[in-house]
C-alpha positions in Angstrom: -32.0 5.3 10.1 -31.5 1.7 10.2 -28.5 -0.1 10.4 -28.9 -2.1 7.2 -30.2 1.1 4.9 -27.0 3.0 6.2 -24.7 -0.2 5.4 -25.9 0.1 1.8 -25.8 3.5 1.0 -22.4 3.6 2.9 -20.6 0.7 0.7 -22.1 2.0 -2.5 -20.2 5.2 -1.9 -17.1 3.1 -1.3 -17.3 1.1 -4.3 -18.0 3.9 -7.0 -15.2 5.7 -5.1 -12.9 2.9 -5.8 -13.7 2.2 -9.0 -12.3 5.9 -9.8 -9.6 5.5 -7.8 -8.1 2.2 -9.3 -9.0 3.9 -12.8 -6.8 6.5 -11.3 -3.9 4.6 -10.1 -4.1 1.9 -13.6 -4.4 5.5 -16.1 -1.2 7.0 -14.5 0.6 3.5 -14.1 -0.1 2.8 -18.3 0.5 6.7 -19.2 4.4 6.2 -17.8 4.4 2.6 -19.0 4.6 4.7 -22.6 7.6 6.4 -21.5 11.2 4.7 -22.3 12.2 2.7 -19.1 13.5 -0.9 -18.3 11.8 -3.9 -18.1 12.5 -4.4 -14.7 11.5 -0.8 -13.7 7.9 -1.4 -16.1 7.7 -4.7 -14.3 8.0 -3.0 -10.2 5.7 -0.4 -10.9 2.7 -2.6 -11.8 3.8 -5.0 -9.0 3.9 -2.3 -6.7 0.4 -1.1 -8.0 -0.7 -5.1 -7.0 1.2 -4.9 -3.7 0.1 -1.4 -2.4 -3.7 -2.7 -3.4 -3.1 -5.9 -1.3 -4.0 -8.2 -4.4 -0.3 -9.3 -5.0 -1.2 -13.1 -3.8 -4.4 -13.1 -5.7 -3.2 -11.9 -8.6 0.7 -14.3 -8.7 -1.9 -17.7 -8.3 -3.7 -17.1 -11.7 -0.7 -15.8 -13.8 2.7 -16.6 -14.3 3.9 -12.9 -16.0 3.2 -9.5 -14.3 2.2 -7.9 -17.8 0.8 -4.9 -18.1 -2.2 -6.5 -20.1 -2.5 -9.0 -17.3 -2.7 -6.3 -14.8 -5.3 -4.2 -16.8 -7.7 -7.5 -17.1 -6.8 -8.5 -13.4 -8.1 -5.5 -11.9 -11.0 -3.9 -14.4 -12.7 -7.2 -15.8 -11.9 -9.6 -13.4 -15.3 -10.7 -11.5 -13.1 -13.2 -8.8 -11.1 -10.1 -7.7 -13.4 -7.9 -5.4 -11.8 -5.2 -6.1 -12.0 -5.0 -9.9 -13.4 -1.9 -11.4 -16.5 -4.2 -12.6 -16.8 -6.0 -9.5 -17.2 -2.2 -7.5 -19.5 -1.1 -10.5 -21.6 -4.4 -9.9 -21.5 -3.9 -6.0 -22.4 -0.3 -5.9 -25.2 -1.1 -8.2 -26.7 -4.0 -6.0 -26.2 -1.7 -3.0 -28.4 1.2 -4.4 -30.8 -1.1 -5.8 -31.5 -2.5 -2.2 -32.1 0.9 -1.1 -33.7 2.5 -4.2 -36.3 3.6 -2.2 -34.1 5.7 0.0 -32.3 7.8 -2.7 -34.0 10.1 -5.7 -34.6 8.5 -8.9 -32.2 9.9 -11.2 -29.1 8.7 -8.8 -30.4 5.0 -9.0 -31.0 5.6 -12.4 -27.5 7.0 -13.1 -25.6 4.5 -11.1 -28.2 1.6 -12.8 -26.9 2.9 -16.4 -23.2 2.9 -15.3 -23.3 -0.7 -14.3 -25.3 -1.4 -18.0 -22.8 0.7 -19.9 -19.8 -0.7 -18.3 -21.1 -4.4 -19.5 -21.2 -2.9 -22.6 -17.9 -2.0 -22.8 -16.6 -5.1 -21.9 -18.2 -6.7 -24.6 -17.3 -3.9 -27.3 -13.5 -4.2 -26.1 -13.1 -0.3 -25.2 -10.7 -1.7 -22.1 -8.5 -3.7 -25.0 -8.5 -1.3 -27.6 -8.2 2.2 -25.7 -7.5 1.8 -22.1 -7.2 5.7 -21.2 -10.4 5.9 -22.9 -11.9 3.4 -20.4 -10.0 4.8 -17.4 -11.6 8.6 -18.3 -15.0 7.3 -18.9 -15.1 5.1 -15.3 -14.1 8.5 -13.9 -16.3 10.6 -15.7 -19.2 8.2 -14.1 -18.5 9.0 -10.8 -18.2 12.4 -11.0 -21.3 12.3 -12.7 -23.3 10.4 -9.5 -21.8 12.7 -7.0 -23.1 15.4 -9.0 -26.5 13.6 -9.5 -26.2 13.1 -5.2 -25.1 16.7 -4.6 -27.9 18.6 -7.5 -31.2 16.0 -5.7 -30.6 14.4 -2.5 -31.9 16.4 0.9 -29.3 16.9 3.2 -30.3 14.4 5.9 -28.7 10.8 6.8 -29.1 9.3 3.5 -27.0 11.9 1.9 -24.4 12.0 5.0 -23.9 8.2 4.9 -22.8 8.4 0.9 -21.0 11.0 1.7 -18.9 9.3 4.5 -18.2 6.0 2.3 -16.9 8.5 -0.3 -14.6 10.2 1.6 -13.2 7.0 4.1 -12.4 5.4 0.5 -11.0 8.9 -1.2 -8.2 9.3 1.8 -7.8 5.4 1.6 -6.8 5.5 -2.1 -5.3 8.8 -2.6 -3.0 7.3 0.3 -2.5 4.8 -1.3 -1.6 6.4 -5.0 1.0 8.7 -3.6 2.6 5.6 -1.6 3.2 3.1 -4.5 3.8 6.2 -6.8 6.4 7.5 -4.6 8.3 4.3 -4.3 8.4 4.0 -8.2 9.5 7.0 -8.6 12.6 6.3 -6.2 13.4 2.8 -8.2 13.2 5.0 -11.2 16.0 7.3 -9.7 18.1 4.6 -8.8 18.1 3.0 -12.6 19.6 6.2 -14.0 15.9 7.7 -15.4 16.9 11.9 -16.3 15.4 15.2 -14.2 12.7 14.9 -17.5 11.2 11.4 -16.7 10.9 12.5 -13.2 9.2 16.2 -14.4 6.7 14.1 -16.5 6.2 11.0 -14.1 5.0 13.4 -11.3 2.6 15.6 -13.5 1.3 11.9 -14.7 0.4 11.8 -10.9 -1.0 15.3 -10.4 -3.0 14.5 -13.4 -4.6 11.1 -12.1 -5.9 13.1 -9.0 -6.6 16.1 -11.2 -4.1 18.4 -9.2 -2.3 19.5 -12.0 -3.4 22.8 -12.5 -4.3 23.0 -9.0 -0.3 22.7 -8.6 0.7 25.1 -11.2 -1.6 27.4 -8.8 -0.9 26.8 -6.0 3.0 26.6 -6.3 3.8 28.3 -9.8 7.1 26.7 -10.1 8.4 23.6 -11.3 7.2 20.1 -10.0 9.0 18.6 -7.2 8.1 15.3 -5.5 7.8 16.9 -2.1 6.0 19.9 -3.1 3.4 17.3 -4.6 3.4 15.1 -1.2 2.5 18.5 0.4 -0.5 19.4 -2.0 -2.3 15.5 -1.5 -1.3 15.2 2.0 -1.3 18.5 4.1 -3.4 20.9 1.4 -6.9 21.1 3.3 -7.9 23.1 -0.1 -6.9 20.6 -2.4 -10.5 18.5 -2.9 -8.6 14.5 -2.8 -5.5 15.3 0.0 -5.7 13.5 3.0 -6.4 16.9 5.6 -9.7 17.4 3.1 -10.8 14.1 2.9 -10.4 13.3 7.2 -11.4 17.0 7.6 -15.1 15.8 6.0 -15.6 12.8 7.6 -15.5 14.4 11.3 -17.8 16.8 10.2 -19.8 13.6 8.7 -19.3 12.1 11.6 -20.8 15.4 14.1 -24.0 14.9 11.7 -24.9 11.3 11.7 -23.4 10.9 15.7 -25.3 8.5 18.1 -24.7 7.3 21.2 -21.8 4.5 20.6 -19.6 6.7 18.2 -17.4 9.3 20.5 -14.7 6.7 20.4 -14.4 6.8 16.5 -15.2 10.4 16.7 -12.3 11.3 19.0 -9.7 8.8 16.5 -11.0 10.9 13.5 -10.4 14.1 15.0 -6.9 13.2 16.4 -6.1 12.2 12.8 -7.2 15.4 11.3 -5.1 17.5 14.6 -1.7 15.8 13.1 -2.2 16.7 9.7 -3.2 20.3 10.9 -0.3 20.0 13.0 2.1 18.9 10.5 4.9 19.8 8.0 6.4 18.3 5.6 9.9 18.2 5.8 9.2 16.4 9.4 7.0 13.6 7.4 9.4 13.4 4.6 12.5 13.3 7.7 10.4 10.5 9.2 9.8 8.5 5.6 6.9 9.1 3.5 6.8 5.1 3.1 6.4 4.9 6.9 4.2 7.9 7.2 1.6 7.1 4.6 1.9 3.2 6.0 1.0 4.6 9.7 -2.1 6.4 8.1 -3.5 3.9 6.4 -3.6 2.0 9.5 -5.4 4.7 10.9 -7.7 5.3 8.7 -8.6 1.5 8.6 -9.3 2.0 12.2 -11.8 4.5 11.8 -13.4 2.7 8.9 -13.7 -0.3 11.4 -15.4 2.4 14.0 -17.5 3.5 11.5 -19.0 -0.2 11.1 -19.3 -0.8 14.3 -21.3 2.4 15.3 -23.8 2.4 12.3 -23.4 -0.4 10.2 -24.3 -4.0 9.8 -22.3 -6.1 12.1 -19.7 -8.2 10.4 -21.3 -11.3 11.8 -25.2 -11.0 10.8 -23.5 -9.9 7.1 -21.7 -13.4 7.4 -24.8 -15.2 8.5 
């Protein structure tokens, strides 16, 4: 395959992944805006959201109040933030269109319509007037193209390279979410916020990964912050955790191999050895700040291996 085909189906992945994942994060960070809280807690949970998304900066030299309206806008609507839900939407679009040729017709077609319908939206005020209902309908789209990719594609390269943006992008954010989420949680602790706030605050999370019932399953007890680290860290059998999401890019990365890749190969598998290898008490002993900090890292590494093995060199995409 070449180079620029795989760069295209790779980052369209990526961006319809994100899109869900920042509908994710802004759903569970407006569901516990709702509950009763300070301003100053209300006001470090959507900062943090900004901060653990890198956009802090970008978003502090265009407004003067971190408001949860202001947030919203920032990072659905806004076109100058790359990583607004309608910027992804726009970018996966222009990626599949590119490569229309290499995909089936009713993924183009149902990635096509979600860029259309999302426009729509926008100009209807859906985001304004009924955020969730915005947040579950961006979600609902991207389940619905990697069902469209999984019920029509072949299982050759094309299909392998969506698959691999989807899941560098899935372990990216779902680190990500549980990072910023756990460090609300703890500034909600220490402003006197009751056993109940914290029951309904981590559910909100389960819920935004969809690993609530998957929890009651799994654990059939009462929700505990580190039983719910465990589940989206170390679970291999919970679909968005970290151990699934590495565990299917090195078997990604055994299908689409080539000649310059062992390096990345041999980083991805290490990664996916330590979460095997791991418990949790020893990651929550360590800091789950620090841990989920380190793996990020990592997996950035890996994303960068990823380019440089099969993807469009940064510099010809800058020329």
């Amino acid at each position: 395959m070449l180079s620029r085909t795989a760069d295209h189906l790779y980052w369209m992945s990526r961006y319809t992944e994100r899109a869900e994942n920042t509908a994710r994060m802004l759903d569970v960070n407006y569901q516990m805006s709702l509950l009763p809280q300070s301003a100053q807690v209300a006001e470090q949970a959507w900062r943090a959201l900004l901060e653990i998304s890198e956009l802090t900066q970008a978003f502090d030299a265009n407004h003067v109040l971190m408001s949860p309206q202001d947030v919203i806008q920032f990072m659905v609507s806004d076109m100058n933030n790359p990583s607004s839900i309608m910027r992804c939407l726009q970018a996966a679009r222009e990626n599949a269109r590119a490569v229309r040729g290499s995909m089936t017709t009713e993924l183009w077609e149902t990635i096509n319509t979600t860029w259309l319908e999302a426009q729509k939206k926008m100009r209807d005020g859906t985001l304004e007037s009924a955020p969730a209902e915005f947040f579950e309908w961006v979600k609902f789209r991207s389940h619905q193209t990697r069902g469209v990719q999984h019920g029509t594609m072949v299982r050759d390269e094309v299909y392998y390279f969506i698959r691999l943006g989807t899941f560098i992008e899935r372990a990216d954010n779902t680190a990500r979410l549980l990072d910023v989420k756990s460090l609300t949680a703890e500034n909600m602790r220490d402003h006197g916020n009751d056993s109940v706030d914290d029951f309904y605050y981590w559910a909100a999370i389960l819920r935004s990964v969809s690993a609530f019932e998957i929890y009651r399953k799994v654990y059939r007890d009462v929700i505990t912050p580190e039983r719910v680290a465990e589940l989206l860290i170390l679970r291999a059998d919970m679909p968005r955790s970290l151990a699934a999401c590495v565990n299917e890019v090195v078997d990604l990365l055994g299908k689409v191999r080539n000649s310059h890749s062992s390096r990345t190969m041999t980083q991805t598998r290490n990664l996916l050895a330590e979460l095997r290898d791991a418990n949790i008490q020893e990651i929550l002993e360590k800091g789950l700040h620090p841990y989920l900090t380190e793996f990020l890292a990592k997996v950035g590494l890996i994303g960068s291996g990823i380019s440089h093995d099969f993807l469009v060199p940064i510099e010809e995409m800058v020329a």
